[in-house]
N, C-alpha and C positions, 0 to 999 in steps of 0.2 A: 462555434463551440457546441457539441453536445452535451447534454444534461440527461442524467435519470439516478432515481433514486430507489436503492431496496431497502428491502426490513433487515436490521443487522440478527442474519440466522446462518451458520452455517449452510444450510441446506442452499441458499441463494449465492456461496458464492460458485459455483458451478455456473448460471446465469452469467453474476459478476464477470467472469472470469470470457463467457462468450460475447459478451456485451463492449470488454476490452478488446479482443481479438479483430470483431468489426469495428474496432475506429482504428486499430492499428495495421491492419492487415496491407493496408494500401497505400500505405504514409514511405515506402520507402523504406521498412527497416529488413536485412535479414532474419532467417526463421530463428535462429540463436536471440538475436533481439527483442525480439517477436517472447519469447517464452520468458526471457529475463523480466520486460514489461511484466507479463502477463503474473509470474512467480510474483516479484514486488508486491504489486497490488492485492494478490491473495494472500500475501503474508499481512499485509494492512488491514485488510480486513477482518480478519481470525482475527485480528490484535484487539482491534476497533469492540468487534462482540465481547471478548473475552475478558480486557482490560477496561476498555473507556466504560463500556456498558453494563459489563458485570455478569453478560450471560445473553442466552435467546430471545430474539423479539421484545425488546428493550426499547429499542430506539431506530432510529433510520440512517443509511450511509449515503450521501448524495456524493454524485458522482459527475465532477466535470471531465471532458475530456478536449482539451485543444490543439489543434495541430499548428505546430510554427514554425520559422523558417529552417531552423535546425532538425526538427523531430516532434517532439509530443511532450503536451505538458499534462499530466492527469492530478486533480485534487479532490482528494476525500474530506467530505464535512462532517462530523457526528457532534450527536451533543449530549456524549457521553463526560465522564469524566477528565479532567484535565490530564494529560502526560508530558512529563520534562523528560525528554530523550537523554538529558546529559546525565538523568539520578540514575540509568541503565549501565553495571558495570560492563565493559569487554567480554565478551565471552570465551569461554578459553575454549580452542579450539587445537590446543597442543598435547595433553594429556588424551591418555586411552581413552575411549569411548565408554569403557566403563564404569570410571568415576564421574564424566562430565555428567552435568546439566541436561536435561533432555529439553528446558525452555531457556527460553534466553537471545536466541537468535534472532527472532523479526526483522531488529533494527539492523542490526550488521546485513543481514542479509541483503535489505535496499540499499543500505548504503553501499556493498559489493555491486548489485545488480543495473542499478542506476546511478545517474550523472549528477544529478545532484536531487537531493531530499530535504524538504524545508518542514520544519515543526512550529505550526501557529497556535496563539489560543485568542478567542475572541469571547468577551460575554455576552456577547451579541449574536455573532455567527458561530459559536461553538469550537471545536477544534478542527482547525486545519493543515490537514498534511497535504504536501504539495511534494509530487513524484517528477524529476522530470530525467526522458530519456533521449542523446542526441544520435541522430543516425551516424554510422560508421564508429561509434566508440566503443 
């Protein structure tokens, strides 16, 4: 397992996001895979600042990344604010463009992009999101 942690700021996740790339690059997935992972996790993170933390350099996102027999497991730890995925309604995605929401999306969007997405909270460890994506899916 890798481990590293940044400062939850926007500006990092660029980093984040190349930091993802080299632990997935060589794990077997297609480049399609490859960008879905990579989307996911920067939607998680913009979430992470934005929502858990309330804003820039606030708090810190630790970042594991594991490789298992199917593909990759990656989990984000903050210890920002608690989030219940279930109190997020659907996003409507059928209506014009014009009237929709322009936020909203995060969750849907991992949940589209990956295999499966787990939402923990700990008062210990903080909140844990756990990403996971399997090769060929």
């Amino acid at each position: 397992m890798t481990t590293k942690t940044f400062r939850g700021n926007f500006k990092n996740l660029a980093p984040i996001s190349d930091f993802i790339i080299s632990q997935v690059e060589n794990a077997g997935f297609t480049a399609n895979e490859i960008y879905a992972i990579q989307t996911a996790v920067d939607e998680a993170c913009a979430n992470i600042i934005d929502h858990a933390y309330g804003g820039e350099d606030i708090g810190d996102i630790k970042i594991d990344v594991k490789k298992t027999k199917t593909g990759i497991q990656i989990t984000l730890i903050d210890s920002g604010k608690p989030f219940n995925p279930n109190e997020v309604p659907e996003p409507d995605i059928r209506s014009p463009l014009e009237i929709r929401k322009e936020r909203g999306l995060g969750v849907f969007f991992m949940r589209k992009l990956m295999d499966n997405v787990r939402f923990e909270f700990s008062k210990n460890e903080g909140n844990i999101l756990t990403l996971e994506k399997y090769r060929g899916s």
